[in-house]
N, C-alpha and C positions, 0 to 999 in steps of 0.2 A: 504494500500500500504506500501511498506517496505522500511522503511528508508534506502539511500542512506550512506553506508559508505565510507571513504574516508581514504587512507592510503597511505603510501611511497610505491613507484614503485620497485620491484625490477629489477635488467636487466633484467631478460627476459620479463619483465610484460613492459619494454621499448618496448622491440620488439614490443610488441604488440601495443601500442600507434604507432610506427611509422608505422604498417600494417593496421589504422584509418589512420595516413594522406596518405597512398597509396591510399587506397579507394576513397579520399577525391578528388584525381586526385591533392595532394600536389607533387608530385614526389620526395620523398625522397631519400637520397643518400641510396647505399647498406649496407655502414658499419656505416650509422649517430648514430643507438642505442647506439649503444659501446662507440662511440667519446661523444655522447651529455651527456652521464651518468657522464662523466668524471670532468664535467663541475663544478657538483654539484651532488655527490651520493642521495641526502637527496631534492631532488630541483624538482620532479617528483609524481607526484599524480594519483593514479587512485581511482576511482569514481562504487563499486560493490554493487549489489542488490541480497542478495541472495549468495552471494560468486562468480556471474558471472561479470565481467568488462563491466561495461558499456557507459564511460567515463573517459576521462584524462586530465591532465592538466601539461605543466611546469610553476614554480615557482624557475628560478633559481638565487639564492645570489652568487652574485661577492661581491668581496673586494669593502672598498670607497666604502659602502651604495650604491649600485647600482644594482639593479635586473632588469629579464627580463623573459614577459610573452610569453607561446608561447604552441603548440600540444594542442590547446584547441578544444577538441572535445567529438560529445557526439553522439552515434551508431544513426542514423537515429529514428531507433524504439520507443526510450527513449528519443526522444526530446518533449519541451513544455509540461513539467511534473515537473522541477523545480532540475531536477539533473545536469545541468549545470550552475546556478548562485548558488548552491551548491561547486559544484567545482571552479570555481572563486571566491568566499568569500574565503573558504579555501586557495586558491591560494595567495590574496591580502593580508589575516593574517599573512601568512608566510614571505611576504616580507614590510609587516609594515616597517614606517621610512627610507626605503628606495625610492630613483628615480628610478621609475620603467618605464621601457622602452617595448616596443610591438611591433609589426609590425600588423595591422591590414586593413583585405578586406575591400571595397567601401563601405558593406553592414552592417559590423559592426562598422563603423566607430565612429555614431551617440550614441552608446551604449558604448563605449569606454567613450567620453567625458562625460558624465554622469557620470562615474565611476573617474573624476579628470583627464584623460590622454587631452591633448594637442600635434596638429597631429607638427611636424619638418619639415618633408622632404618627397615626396613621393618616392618609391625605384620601379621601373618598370624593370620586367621583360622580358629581350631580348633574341629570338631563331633563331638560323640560322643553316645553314646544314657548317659542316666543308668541305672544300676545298679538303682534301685527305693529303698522309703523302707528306711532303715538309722538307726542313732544317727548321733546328732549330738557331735560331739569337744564336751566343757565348756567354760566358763571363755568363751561369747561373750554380750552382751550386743546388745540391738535398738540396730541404729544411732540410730536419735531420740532416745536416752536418753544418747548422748553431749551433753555441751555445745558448743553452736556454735562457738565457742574455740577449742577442743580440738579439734574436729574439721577446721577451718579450718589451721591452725596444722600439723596431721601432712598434709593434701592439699597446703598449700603447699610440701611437700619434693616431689612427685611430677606438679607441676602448674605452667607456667609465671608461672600470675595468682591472685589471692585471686579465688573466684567463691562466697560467699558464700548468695548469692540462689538460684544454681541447686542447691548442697548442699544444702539445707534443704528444697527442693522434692523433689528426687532423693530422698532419705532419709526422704520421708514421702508421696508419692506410691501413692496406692489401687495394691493389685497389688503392688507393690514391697517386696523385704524384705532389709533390711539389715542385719549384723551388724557388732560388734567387738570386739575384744580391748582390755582396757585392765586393767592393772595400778599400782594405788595412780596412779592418774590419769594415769597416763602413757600414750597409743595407743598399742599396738603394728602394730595390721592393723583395716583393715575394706573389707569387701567389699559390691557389693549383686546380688543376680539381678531380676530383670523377666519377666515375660511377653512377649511378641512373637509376631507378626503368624505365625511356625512354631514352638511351643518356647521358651524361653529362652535370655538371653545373660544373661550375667554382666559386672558393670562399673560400678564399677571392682573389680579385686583387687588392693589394698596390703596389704604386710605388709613385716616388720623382717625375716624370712627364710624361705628355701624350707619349713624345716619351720610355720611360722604360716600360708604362705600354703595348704600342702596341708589345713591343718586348716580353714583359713578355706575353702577350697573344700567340702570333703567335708560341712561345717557347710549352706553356701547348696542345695546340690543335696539335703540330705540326704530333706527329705520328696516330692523328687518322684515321681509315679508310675514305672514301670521303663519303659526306651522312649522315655521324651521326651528330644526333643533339644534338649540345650544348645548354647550358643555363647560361645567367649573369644577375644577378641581380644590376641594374644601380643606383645609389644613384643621383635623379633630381637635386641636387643644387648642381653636381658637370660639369660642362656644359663639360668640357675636357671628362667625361666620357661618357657624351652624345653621344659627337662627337665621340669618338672613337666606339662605338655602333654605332652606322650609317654609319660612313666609313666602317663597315665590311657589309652592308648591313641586319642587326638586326630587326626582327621584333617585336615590342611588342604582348607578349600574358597575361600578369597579373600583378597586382600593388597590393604595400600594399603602408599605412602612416606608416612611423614610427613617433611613440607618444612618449609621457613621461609627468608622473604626477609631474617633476620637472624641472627643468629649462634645457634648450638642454645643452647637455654635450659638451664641447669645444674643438671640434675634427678639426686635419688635415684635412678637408676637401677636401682639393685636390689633399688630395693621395689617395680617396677613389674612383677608379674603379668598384669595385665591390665588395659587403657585401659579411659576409660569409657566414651568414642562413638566414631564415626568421625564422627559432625556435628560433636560440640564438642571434642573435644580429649581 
């Protein structure tokens, strides 16, 4: 059998990992490849036999020792052959010395903790059908029209690492629409919605409180058609988020833990609404 090699992704070889978590029934944003590359050019592994891709992995390095694992997957046909703890070794090499953080299924869970990760928090998945176009609450402006700064600066309270390079892509990304609150230059809340592969998700949702983030929500959904379904991803120990998930009538359809092989990072927690991947963090 033919050793599994393993090598840096390029974009398009992205593409194709995030057409593994389509498959996956992940439901990937449309423009995630491009935004998640940005993260970390060098932070993406694919896994070929033969010269054909048979698996992937991210391994992305943030600033402040801080990584994050995620796209881990391996084609059906090539599972329970040993080219997927292949690519997780490789993975785990790369972010040596670092806090590495995950978002991991019910099913991997136990497999994780073996490998040093310890579960934080679980992030559940909520789907509801939007209400149709309605006004939009005032007072938000397009996220690109924040200063990079500024906007770096209020994510670093809700976010382990400065990720500079992938905000700026996220927030200006075809498709993608961002808002925020910002008062005599201060952020209060900004949120962004996407398209995806069924519907949209939303993410991130930060705000300063339950009532910012309901407006900041009802703002992102406001012009979609009646019907489409959205997606947020709820962070469980932030109970305001909860509740605001349920006052919209949300139904849970999937969970991850998020882990870490270090100590939980000392985040805002209660401006966390809603993550902003399950890839990155």
């Amino acid at each position: 059998m033919s050793a599994l090699q393993i090598q840096t992704m390029t974009p398009a070889q992205v593409e194709w990992a995030i057409e593994q978590a389509a498959r996956e029934g992940w439901n990937p944003g449309l423009g995630d490849a491009r935004c998640f590359y940005q993260a970390d050019p060098e932070g993406f592994l694919l896994g070929l036999l033969n010269g054909r891709p048979v698996g992937c992995i991210s391994a992305v390095a943030y600033p402040e020792d801080f990584g994050f694992i995620g796209l881990y997957i391996v084609a059906p046909e090539y599972r329970g052959q040993g080219h997927g703890l292949a690519l997780w070794q490789a993975a785990m090499a790369r972010l040596q010395g670092r806090n590495v953080g995950l978002d991991g299924v019910p099913a991997q869970q136990d497999n994780y903790r073996k490998s040093g990760f310890r579960p934080a928090t679980r992030n559940i998945r909520y789907r509801y059908l939007s209400p149709g176009e309605q006004p939009s609450p005032p007072g938000f402006i397009p996220l690109e029209d924040v200063e990079a700064a500024t906007l770096a600066a209020y994510d670093r309270q809700v976010f382990p690492a400065p990720r500079p390079g992938f905000l700026n892509a996220w927030s200006r990304c075809s498709g993608h629409r961002g808002l925020a609150r910002q008062v005599q230059g201060r952020l209060q809340a900004y949120g962004l919605i996407r398209p995806c592969r069924e519907g949209w998700k939303i993410g991130p949702l930060f705000a300063d409180t339950r009532e910012l983030a309901e407006q900041l929500h009802t703002a992102l959904v406001a012009p979609l058609p009646a019907g489409s379904p959205v997606f947020l991803d709820v962070p469980e120990n932030n109970p305001a988020a909860l509740a605001l998930a349920r006052s919209r009538a949300m139904t849970p359809c999937f969970e991850t833990a998020r882990m870490y092989t270090g100590p939980v990072p000392p985040l805002a927690v209660e401006k966390q609404f809603g993550i902003t991947t399950f890839e990155l963090g």
